[in-house]
N, C-alpha and C positions, 0 to 999 in steps of 0.2 A: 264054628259059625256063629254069627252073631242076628240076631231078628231084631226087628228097629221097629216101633208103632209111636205115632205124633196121635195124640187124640187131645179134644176140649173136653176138661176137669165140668163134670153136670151135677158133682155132688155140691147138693145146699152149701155146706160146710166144708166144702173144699176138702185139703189135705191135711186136715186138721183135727185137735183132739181123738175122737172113736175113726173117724175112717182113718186117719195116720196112721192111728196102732191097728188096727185091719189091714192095712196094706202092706205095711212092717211083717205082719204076722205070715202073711201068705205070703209074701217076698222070702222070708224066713225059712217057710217049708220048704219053697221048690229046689229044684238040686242048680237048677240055674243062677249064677250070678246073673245080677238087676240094678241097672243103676236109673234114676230118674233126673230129668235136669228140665230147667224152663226152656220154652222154645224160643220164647224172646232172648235168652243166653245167648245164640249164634250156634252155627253146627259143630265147632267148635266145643262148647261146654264138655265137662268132663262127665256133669254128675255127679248124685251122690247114690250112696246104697241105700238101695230099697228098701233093705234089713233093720233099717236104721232108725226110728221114730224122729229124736232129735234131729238127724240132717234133715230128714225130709220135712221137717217144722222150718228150719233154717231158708226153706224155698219160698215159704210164705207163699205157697199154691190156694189159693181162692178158687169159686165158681166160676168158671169161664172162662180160666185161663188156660192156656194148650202148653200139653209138657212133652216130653219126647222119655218114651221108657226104652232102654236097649237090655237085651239079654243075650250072655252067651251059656252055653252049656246042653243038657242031655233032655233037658224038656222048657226049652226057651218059649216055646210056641204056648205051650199050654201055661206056664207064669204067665205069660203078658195078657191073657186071657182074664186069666183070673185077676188079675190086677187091673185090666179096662174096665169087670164089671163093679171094680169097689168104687174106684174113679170115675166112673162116666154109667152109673146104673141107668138101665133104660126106660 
């Protein structure tokens, strides 16, 4: 099964330098693959891995900008969780 969350990027610093690597980090722990991709790509886009610092630098995600995270695996729900609150802390 795959869980899909569209949410707008609230961090000052976007997806960038220390939240990258936090998000990298916590993508990295969960048992679920996670790919992230811009929403502005079309539904279409593939994504990259979440795991990944360098892709996700490659997305050049800024403040404000809405991404589409998907997971599939044995704890999707709680990754995307945890990766909405590094990207969009409240």
């Amino acid at each position: 099964m795959t869980v899909e969350r569209r949410l707008k990027v609230t961090e000052a610093a976007g997806l960038h330098a220390r939240p990258a690597a936090a998000f990298a980090q916590a993508a990295a722990q969960a048992a679920a693959e996670v790919t992230v991709a811009r929403a502005d790509a079309g539904p279409q886009a593939a994504g990259v891995p979440a795991h990944s610092v360098l892709s996700l630098m490659t997305l050049n995600i800024r403040c404000g900008d809405e991404i589409v995270l998907r997971a599939s695996g044995d704890d999707a729900d709680s990754a995307l969780e945890t990766l909405v609150r590094i990207a969009a802390p409240a």
